[in-house]
C-alpha positions as CSV (number, residue, x, y, z in Angstrom):
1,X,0.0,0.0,0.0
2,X,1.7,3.8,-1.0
3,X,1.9,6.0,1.9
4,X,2.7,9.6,1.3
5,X,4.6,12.0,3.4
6,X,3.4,15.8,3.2
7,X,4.2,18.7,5.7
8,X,1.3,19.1,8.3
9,X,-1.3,21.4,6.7
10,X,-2.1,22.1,10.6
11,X,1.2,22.7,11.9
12,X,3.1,25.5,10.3
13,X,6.4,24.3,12.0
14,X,9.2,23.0,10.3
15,X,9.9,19.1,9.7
16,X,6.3,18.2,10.8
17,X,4.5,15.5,8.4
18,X,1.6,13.9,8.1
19,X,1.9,10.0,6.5
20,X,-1.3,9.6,4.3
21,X,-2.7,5.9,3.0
22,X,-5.9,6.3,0.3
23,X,-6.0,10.4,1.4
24,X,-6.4,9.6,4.8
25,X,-4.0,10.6,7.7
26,X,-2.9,7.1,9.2
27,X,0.5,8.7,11.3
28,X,2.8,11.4,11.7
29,X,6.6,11.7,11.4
30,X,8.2,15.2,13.2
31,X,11.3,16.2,14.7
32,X,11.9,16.6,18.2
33,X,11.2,19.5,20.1
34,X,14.9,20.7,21.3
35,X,15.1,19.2,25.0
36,X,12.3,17.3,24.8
37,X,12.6,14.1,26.8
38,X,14.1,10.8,24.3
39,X,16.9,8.6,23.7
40,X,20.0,9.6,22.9
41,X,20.8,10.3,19.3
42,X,16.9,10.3,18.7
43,X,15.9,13.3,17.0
44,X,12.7,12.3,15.1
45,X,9.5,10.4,16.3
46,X,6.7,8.8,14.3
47,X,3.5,7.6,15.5
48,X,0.6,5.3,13.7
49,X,-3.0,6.6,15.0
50,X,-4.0,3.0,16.6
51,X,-7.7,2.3,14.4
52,X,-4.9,2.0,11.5
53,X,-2.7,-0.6,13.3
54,X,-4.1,-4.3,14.5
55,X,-2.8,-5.0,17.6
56,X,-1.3,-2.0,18.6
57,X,-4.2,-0.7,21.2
58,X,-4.2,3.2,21.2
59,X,-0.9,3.3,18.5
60,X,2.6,2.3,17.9
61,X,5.5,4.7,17.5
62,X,8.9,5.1,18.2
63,X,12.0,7.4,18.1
64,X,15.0,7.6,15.5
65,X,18.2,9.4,14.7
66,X,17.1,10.4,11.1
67,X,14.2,11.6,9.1
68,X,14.7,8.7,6.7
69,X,15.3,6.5,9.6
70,X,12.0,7.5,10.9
71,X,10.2,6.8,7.4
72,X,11.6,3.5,7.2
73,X,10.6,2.4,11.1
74,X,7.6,3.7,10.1
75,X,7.1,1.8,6.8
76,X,8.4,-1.5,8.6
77,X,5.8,-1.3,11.5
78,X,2.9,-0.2,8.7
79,X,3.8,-3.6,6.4
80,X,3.8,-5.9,9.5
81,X,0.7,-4.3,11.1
82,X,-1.9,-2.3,9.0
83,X,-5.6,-2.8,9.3
């Protein structure tokens, strides 16, 4: 299934996304707020909105060091858990 990445059309902060299946918002991938409490090295976080991931309860996320390493976590944990 394609997801897209687009910038958040609500949030007018930099490197905030929205990850879009069919037109509809399923996650969001953003950078961390500076000093904002996460591992070390772990400057971006992605999220799946639970109702779009079986098994997951109220979502699934997690933290990485890059933007692309964010996309791919993401991509990972959408093929092995999608609704």
């Amino acid at each position: 299934m394609q997801l897209i990445l687009k910038p958040d059309p609500a949030d007018k902060t930099p490197n905030r996304f929205v990850v879009l299946s069919d037109g509809v918002q399923v996650g969001r991938i953003f950078d961390r707020v500076p000093g904002a409490s996460a591992a070390r090295n772990a400057n971006w976080c992605w999220t799946i909105a639970g109702k779009y991931c079986r098994d997951c309860g109220l979502g699934v996320g997690g933290d990485a060091a890059t933007r692309e390493d964010a996309i791919a976590a993401f991509r990972k944990t959408w093929d092995e858990h999608a609704t």
